[in-house]
C-alpha positions in Angstrom: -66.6 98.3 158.3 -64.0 100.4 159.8 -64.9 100.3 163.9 -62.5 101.5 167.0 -63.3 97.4 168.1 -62.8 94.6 166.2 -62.6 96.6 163.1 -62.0 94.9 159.4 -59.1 96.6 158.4 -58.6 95.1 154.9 -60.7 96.8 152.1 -63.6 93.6 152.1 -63.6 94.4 148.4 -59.8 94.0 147.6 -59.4 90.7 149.8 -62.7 89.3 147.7 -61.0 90.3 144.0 -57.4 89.0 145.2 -59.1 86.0 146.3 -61.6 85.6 142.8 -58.2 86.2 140.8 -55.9 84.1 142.2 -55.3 81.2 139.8 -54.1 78.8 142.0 -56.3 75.6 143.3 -56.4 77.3 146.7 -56.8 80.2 147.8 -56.8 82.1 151.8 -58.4 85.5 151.9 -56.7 87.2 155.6 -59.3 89.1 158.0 -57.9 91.1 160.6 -59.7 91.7 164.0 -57.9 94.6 165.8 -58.8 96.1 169.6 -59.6 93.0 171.5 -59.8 93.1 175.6 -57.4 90.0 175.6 -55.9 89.1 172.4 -55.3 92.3 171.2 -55.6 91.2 167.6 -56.7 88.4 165.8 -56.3 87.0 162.4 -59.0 85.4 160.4 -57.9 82.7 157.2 -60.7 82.3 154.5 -59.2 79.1 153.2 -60.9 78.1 149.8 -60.2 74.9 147.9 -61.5 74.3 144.5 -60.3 70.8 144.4 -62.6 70.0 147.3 -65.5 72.5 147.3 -65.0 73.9 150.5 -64.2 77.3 151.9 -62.8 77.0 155.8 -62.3 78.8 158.7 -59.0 79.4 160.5 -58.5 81.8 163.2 -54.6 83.0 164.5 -53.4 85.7 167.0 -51.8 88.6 166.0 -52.7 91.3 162.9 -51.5 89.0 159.9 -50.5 91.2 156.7 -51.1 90.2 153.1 -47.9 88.0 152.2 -47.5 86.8 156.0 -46.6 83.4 155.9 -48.9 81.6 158.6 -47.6 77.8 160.5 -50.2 75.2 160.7 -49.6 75.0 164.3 -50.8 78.5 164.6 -54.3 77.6 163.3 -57.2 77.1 165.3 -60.0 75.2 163.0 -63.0 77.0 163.2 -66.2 75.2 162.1 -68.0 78.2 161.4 -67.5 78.6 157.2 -68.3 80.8 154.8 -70.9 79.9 152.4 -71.3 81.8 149.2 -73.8 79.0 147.4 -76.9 81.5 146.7 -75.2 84.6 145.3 -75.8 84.2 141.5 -73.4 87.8 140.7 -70.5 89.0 141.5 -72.0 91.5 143.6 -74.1 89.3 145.8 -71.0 86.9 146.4 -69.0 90.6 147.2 -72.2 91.3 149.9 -72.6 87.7 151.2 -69.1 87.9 152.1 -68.6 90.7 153.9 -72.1 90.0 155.5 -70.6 86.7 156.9 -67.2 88.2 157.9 -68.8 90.8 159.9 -70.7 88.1 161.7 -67.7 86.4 162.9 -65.9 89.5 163.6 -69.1 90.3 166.1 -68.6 86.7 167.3 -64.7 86.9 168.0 -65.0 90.2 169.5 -68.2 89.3 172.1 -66.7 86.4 172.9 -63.5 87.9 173.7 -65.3 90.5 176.1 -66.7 88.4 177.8 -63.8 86.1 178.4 -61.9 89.3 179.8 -65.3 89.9 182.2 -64.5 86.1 183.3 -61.0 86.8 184.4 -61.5 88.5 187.6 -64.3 86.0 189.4 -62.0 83.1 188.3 -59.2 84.1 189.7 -60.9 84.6 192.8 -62.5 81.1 192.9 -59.4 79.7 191.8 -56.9 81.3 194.9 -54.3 81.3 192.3 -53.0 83.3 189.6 -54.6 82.8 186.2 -52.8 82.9 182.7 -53.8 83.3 179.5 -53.3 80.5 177.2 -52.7 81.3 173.3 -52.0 77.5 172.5 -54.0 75.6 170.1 -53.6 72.6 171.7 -54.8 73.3 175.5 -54.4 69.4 176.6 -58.3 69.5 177.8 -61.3 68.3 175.4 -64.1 70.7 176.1 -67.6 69.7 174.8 -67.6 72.2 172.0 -65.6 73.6 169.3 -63.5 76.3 170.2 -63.5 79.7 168.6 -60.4 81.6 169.0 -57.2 80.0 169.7 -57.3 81.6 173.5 -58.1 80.7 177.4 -58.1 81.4 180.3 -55.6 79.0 182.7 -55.6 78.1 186.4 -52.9 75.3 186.1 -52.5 74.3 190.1 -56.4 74.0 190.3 -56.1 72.4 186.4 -58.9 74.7 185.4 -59.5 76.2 181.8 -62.0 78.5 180.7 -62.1 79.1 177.1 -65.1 80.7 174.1 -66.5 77.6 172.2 -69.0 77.8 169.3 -71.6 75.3 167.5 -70.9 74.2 163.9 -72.5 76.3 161.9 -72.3 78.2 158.1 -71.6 82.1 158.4 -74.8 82.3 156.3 -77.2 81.1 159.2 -75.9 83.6 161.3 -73.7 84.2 165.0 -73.2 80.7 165.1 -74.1 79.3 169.1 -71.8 81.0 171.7 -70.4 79.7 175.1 -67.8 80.0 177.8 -66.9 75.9 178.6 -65.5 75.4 182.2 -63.2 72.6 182.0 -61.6 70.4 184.5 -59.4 66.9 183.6 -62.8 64.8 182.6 -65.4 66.9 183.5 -66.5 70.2 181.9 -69.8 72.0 181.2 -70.6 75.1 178.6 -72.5 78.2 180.3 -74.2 80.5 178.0 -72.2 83.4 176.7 -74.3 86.3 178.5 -74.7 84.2 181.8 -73.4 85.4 185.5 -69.7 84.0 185.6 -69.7 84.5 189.5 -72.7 82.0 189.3 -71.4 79.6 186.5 -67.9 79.8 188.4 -69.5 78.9 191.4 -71.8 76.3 190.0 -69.0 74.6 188.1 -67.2 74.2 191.2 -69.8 72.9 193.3 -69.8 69.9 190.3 -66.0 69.5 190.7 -66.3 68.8 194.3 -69.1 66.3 193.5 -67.5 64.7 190.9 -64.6 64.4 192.9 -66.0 63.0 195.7 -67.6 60.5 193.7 -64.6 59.4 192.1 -62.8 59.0 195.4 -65.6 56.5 196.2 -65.1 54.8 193.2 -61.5 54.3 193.6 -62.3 53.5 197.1 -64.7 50.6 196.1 -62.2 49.3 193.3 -59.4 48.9 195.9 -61.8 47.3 198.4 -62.5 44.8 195.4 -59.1 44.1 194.6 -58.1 43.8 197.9 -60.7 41.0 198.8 -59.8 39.3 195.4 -56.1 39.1 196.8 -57.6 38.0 200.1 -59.1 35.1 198.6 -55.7 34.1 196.5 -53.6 34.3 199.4 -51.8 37.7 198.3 -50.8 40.6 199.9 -53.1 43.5 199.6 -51.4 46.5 197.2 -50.4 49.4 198.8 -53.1 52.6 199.0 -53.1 54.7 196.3 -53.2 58.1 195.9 -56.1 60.2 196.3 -57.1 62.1 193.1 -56.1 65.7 192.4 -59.1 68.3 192.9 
């Protein structure tokens, strides 16, 4: 599984046996991602518990080594798990595994492509510059799970673009791709192989709307208020201001 993109650099075979060995109640088996268009290199956590039953997914940036010691605030929760349940050897568990890795690496790595292909027609729908966020926490609930801890920002249009996946075992497959387009409390999820010149301009023809239709709102609520003072005799508050686009 040794590929110029997105390649598995660890020996699939001696992450499996360090991971079968390990006596502890817990074990994380590392999965390196290498050659990415924006995130240069990823890190995949395997984390099994035997007290629970449960083997999740974590992703982190950078190529993590065996040994590396890896914060919790520098893992993304993936909800796309292994599942090992039908392999009744060794050797099946060995090819189940490295089946289902590659399956994620294929995810990480189209995903990331196609975030990179987003970069340009944002920025020029956004007039502004765009950053790359590597936070797992981007301040924005998009409607989906996200898949790599990584986004594309537009912060004076408060705009985020980031890859988001369905919840899904590695054993059914690519789990459900998606680039979300989100924007304070309204966001949408454009298929993964979709025009992002036409998504961009689609999602911004709904920001507009939905702005315009809060202004009304906000319009109708002071109206409200103001008559509701009118009929106690107070003083109507001052106008607020409008809302940021």
């Amino acid at each position: 599984m040794d590929e110029q993109r997105g390649r598995i650099d660890d020996d699939p075979d001696g992450l499996l046996r360090r991971a079968l060995i390990d006596p502890e109640a817990s074990v994380a088996v590392a999965l390196k991602v290498n050659g990415l268009a924006l995130t240069d290199a990823l890190t995949v956590v395997f984390h099994g518990r035997a007290d629970l039953g449960t083997i999740q997914t974590y992703v982190a940036h950078g190529p993590r080594g065996a040994g590396s010691a890896i914060g919790a605030n520098e893992l993304l929760r993936v909800p796309c798990d292994l599942d090992l349940g039908d392999a009744e050897t060794r050797d099946e568990a060995e090819e189940a595994y490295v089946e289902q890795a590659r399956t994620l690496r294929d995810a990480l790595v189209a995903a990331d492509t196609v975030l990179a292909i987003w970069r340009e027609p944002f920025a020029e729908l956004a007039e502004t510059e765009v950053g790359i966020s590597r936070s797992i926490d981007l301040g924005v609930t998009l409607p989906a799970h996200r898949l790599m801890p990584i986004a594309l920002v537009a912060p004076d249009r408060h705009l985020t673009v980031a890859p988001v996946c369905g919840a899904r075992t590695l054993a059914e497959g690519r789990p459900p791709l998606g680039i979300a387009c989100a924007q304070q409390d309204l966001a949408r999820i454009y298929p993964l192989p979709d025009d992002p010149e036409r998504c961009l301009a689609e999602f911004a023809e709904l920001a507009a709307e939905h702005a315009r239709e809060l202004a009304e709102r906000l319009e109708r609520q002071e109206l409200s208020v103001e008559r509701f003072l009118e009929l106690s005799g107070e003083d109507p508050p001052p106008p607020a201001e409008p809302p940021l686009l």
